[in-house]
One Martini backbone bead per residue (centre of mass of N, CA, C, O) as a GRO file, in nm:
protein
  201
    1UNK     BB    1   6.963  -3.213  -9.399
    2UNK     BB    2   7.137  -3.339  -9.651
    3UNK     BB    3   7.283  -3.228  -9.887
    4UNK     BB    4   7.216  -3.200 -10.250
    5UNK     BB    5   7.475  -3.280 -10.476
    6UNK     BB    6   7.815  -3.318 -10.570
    7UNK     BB    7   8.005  -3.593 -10.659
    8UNK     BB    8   8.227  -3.731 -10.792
    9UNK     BB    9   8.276  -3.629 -11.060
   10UNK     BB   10   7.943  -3.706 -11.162
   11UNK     BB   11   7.810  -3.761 -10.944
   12UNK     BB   12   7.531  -3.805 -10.743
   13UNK     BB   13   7.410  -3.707 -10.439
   14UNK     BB   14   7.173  -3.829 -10.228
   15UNK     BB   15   6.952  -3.838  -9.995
   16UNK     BB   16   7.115  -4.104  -9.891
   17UNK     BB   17   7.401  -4.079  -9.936
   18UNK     BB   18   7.459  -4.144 -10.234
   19UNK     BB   19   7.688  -4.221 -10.499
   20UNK     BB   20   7.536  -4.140 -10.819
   21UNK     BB   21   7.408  -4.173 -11.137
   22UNK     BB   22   7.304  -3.923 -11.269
   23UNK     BB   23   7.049  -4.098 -11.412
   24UNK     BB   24   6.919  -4.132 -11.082
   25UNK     BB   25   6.944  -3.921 -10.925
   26UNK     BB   26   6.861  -3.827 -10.563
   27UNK     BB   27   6.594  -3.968 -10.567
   28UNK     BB   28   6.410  -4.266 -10.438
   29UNK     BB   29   6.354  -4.411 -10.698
   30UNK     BB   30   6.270  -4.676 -10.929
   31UNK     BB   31   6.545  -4.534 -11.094
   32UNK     BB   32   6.758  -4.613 -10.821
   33UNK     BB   33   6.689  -4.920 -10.772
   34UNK     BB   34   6.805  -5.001 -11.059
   35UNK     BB   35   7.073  -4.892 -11.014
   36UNK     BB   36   7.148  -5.065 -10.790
   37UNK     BB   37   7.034  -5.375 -10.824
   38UNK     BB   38   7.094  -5.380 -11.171
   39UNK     BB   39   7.284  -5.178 -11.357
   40UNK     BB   40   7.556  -5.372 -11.394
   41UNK     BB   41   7.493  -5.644 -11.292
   42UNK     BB   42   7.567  -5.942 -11.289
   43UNK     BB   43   7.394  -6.181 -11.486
   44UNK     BB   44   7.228  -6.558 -11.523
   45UNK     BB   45   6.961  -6.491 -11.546
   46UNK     BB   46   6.727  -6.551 -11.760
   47UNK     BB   47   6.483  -6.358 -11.647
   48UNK     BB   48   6.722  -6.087 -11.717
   49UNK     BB   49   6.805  -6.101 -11.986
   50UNK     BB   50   6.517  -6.081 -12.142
   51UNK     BB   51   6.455  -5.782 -12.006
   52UNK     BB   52   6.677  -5.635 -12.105
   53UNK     BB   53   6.631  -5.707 -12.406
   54UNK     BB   54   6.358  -5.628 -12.438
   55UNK     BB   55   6.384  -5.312 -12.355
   56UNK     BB   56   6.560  -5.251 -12.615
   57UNK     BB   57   6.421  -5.301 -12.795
   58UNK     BB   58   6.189  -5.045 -12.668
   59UNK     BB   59   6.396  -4.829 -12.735
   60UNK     BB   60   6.414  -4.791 -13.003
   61UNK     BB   61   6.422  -4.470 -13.037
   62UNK     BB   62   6.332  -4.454 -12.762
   63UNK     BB   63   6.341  -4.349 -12.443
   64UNK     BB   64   6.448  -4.494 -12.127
   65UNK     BB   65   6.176  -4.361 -11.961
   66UNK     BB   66   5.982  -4.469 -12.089
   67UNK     BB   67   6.043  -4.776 -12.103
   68UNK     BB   68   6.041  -4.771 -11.766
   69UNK     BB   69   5.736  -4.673 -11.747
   70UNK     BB   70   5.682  -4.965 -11.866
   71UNK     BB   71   5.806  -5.230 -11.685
   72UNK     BB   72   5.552  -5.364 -11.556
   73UNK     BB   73   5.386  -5.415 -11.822
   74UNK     BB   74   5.577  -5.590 -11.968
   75UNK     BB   75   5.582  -5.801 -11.774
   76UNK     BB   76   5.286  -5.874 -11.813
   77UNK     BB   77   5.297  -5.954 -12.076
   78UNK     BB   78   5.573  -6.125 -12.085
   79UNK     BB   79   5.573  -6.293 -11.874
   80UNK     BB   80   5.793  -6.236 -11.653
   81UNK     BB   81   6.003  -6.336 -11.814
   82UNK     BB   82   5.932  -6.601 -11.995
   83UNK     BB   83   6.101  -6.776 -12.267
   84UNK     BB   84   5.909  -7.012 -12.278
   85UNK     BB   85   5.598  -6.861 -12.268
   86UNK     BB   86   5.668  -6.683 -12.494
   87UNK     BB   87   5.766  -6.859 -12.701
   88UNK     BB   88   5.432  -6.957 -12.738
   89UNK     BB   89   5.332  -6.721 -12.857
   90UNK     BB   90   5.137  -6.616 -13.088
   91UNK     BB   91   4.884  -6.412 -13.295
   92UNK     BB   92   4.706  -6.328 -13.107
   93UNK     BB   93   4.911  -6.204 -12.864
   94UNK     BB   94   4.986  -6.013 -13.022
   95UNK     BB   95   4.704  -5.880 -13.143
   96UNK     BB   96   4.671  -5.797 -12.777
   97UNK     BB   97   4.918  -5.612 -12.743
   98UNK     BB   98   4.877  -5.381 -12.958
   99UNK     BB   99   4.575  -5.301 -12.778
  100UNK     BB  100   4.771  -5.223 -12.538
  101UNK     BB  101   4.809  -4.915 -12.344
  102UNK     BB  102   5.064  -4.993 -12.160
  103UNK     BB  103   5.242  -5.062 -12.426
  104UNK     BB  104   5.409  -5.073 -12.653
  105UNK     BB  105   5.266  -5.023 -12.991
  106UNK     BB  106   5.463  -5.270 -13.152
  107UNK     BB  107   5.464  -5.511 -13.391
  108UNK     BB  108   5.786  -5.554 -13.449
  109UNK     BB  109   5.860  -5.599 -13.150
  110UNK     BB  110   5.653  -5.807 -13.038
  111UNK     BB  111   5.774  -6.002 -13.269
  112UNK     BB  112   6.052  -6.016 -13.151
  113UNK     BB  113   6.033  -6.082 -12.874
  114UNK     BB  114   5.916  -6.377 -12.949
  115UNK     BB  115   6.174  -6.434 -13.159
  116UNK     BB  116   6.391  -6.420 -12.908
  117UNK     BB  117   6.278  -6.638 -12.727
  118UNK     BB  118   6.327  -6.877 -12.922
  119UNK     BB  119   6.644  -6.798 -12.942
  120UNK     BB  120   6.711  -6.854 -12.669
  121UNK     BB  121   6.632  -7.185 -12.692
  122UNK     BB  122   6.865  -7.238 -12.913
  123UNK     BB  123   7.088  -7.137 -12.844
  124UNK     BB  124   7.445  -7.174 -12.997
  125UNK     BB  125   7.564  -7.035 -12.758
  126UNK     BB  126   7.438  -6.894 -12.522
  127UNK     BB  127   7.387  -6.603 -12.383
  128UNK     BB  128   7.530  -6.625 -12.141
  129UNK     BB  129   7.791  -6.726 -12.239
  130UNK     BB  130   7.835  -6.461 -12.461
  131UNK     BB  131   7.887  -6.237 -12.191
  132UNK     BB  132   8.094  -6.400 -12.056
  133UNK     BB  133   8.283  -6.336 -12.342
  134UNK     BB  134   8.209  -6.016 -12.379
  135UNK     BB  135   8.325  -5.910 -12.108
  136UNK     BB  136   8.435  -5.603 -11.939
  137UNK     BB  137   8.711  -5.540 -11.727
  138UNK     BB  138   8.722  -5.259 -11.501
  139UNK     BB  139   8.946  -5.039 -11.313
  140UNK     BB  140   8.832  -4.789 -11.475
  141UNK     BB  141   8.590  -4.541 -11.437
  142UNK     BB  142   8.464  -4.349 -11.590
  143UNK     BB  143   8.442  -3.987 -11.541
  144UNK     BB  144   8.190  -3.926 -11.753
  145UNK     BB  145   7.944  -3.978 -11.965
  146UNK     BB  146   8.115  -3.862 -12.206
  147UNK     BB  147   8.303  -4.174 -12.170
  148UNK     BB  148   8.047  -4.324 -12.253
  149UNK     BB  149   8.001  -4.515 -12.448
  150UNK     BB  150   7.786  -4.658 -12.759
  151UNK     BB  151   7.990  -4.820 -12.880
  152UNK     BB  152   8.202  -5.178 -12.921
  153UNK     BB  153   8.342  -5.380 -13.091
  154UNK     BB  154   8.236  -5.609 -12.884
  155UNK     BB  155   7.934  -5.525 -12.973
  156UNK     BB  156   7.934  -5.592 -13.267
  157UNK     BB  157   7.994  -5.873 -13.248
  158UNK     BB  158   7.775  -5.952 -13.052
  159UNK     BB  159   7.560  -5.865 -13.297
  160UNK     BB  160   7.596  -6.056 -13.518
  161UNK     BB  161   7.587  -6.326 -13.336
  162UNK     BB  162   7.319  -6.282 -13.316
  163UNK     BB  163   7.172  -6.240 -13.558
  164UNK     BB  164   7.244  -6.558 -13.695
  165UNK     BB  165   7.068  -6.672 -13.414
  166UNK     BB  166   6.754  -6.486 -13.470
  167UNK     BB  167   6.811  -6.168 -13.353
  168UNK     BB  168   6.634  -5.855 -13.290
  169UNK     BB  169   6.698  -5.579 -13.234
  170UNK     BB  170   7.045  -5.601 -13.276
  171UNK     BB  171   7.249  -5.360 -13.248
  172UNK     BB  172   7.553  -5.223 -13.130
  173UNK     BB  173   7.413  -5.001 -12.946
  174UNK     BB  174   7.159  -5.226 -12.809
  175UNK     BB  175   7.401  -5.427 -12.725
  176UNK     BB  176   7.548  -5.238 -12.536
  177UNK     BB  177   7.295  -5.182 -12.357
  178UNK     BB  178   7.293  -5.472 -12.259
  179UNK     BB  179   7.525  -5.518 -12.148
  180UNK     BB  180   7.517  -5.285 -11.935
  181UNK     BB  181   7.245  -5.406 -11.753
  182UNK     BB  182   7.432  -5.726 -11.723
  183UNK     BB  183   7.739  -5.658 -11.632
  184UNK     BB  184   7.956  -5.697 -11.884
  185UNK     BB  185   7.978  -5.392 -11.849
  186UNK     BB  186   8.080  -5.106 -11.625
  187UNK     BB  187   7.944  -4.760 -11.643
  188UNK     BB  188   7.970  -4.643 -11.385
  189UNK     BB  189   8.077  -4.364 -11.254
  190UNK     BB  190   8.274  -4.197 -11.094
  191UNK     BB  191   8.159  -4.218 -10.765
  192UNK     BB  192   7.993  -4.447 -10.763
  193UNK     BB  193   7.890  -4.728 -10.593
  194UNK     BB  194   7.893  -4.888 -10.853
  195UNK     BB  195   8.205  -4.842 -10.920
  196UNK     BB  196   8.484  -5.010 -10.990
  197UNK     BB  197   8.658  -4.765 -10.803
  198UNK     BB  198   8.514  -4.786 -10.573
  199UNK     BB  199   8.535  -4.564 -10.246
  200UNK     BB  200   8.511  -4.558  -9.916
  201UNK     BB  201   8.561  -4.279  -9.727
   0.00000   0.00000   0.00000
């Protein structure tokens, strides 16, 4: 069996030889499928934009692992990310989604993400048009962690922007992970295979 050790960089190389993001780990879980095939990669998908959009609300104060770990029941309770589905939903939907003990039960979230979907369907320019335009593309990707922003310039005008637009729960930090997830900037770290400088072999 191949030794799982670390790989260039910060990189952590997996039980399957593939070197990713420490924070993917080295077993094959769905939080290493999500780094691969999600995290980073980017999308004009409309519903995996309201999913990262919708994640991020319910990070805000807690960790990424929590909310991780309940992303498929966020997935039932709001409609798929139907932005369309969501944005219909009453009080009553919040008040049955408030007493669901399988997601986060935060009454000010589940009312932004409602009134996200809203925003979203209103927004011009679109959400997919202005992660286009706030774009960052690297030719060399962090060395480490510890290189990776928490927020940049251009995630705070992003975030104003938002904000004006009627987007809730979108501070600096929070457009910036939002962004890091739908592949606006690619942060994962030199050394990874979904890394903008990564070389095989």
């Amino acid at each position: 069996m191949r030794r799982v050790g670390r790989a260039t960089g910060d990189a952590v190389l997996g039980e399957d030889g593939q070197p990713r993001c420490p924070w993917a780990g080295s077993s094959l879980t769905a939080l290493a499928r999500y780094h691969d095939e999600i995290w980073g990669i980017p999308t004009h998908v409309e519903s995996a934009i309201f999913e990262a959009l919708t994640l991020g609300v319910f990070e805000v104060g807690l960790s990424w692992s929590i909310v991780f770990g309940k992303r498929d029941a966020f997935r039932r309770a709001f409609r798929g990310f139907d932005v369309v589905k969501v944005s219909a939903m009453k009080e009553r939907d919040v008040d049955r989604l408030v007493q669901d003990p399988s997601i986060i039960r935060n009454r000010a979230k589940i009312e932004a993400t409602v009134g996200n979907a809203r925003a979203m369907r209103s927004a011009s320019p679109s959400l997919s048009e202005l992660l286009t335009e706030y774009a960052t593309h690297r030719s060399r990707a962090p060395r480490s962690l510890a290189d990776v922003p928490t927020t940049t310039p251009g995630a705070t005008s992003l975030a104003a922007r938002l904000k004006s637009q009627g987007f809730r729960f979108v501070g600096p930090t929070s457009v910036y992970a939002f962004m890091q997830n739908v592949g606006a900037v690619n942060d994962h770290v030199h050394g990874c295979f979904r890394a903008s400088d990564y070389r095989s072999g």
